[in-house]
C-alpha positions in Angstrom: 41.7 14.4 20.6 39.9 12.4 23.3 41.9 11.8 26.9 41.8 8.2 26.0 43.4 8.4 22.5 46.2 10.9 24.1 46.8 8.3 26.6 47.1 5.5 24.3 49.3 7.2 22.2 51.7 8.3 25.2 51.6 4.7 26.1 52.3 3.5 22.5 55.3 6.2 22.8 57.0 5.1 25.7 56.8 1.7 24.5 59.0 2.8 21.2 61.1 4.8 23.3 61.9 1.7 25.9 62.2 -1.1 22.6 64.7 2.0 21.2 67.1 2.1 24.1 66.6 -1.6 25.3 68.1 -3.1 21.8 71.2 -1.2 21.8 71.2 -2.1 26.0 71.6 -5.7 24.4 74.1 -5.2 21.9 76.7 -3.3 24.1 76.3 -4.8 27.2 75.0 -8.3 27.2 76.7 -9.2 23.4 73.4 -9.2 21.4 73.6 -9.0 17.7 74.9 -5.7 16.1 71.9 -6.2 13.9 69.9 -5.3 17.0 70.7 -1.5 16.1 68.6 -1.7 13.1 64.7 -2.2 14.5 66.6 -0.1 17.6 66.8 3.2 15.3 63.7 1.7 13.9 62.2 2.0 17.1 63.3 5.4 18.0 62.1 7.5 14.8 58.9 5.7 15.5 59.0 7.5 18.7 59.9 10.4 17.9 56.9 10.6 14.7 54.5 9.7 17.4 55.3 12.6 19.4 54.3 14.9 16.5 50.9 13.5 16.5 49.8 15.5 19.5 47.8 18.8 19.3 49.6 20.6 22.2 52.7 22.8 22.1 55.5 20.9 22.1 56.7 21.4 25.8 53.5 20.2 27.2 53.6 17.3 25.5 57.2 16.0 26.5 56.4 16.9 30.3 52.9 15.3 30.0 54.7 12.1 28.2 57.3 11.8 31.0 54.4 10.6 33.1 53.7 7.9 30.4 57.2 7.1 30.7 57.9 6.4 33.9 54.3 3.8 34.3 55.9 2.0 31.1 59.1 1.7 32.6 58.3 0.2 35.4 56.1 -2.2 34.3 59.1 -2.8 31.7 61.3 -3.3 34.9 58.2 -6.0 36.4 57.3 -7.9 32.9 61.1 -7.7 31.2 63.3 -7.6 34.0 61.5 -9.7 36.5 61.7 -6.9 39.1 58.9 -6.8 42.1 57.8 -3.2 41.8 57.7 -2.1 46.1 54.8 0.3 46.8 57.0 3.2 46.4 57.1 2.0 42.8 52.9 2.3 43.0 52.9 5.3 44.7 55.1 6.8 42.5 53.6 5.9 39.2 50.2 7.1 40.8 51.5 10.4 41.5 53.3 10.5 37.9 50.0 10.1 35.9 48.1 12.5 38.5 50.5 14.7 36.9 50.3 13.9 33.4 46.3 13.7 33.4 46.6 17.4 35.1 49.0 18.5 32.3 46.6 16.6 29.8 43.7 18.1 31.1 45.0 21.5 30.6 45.4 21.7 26.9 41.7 22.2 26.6 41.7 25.5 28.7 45.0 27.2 26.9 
């Protein structure tokens, strides 16, 4: 599986992951519909199936996904939210997909 398709995927992950929580975040703290919970669980088996489609042991790819994770959630914080993300916020997120692109990059030699 090419680095670009992995990331992609992690990315598409994160996003199912986020929509999963968010929905229910709605519903029991700012009165949204209890139909919310629906596309919510929706959401989160989505996740979870995409997380099977990786070729790596399992481990690897939940600690190479956090890195996916935390980029997506803070651009979920900037886009959704309406949060300026500081430079600790970049910095951070640089760092975090250093990481996961070192984890990535590993599968190949194990």
């Amino acid at each position: 599986m090419s680095y670009l398709i992995t990331g992609c995927l992690f990315f598409a992950t994160a996003i199912a992951e986020i929509i999963g929580c968010y929905l229910p975040y709605l519903y029991l703290r700012k009165g949204g519909s209890i139909w919310l919970l629906v596309p919510a669980a929706i959401s989160l088996m989505l996740f979870v199936w995409l997380l099977t489609l990786h070729p790596a042991a399992s481990g690897r790819v939940y600690a190479a996904y956090g890195g996916a994770y935390v980029i997506v959630a803070l651009l979920w914080l900037r886009i959704v939210d309406g949060v300026k993300l500081s430079t600790m916020d970049y910095l951070g997120a640089a760092i975090t997909l250093l990481g996961m692109s070192i984890i990535i990059w590993g599968w190949k030699s194990t």
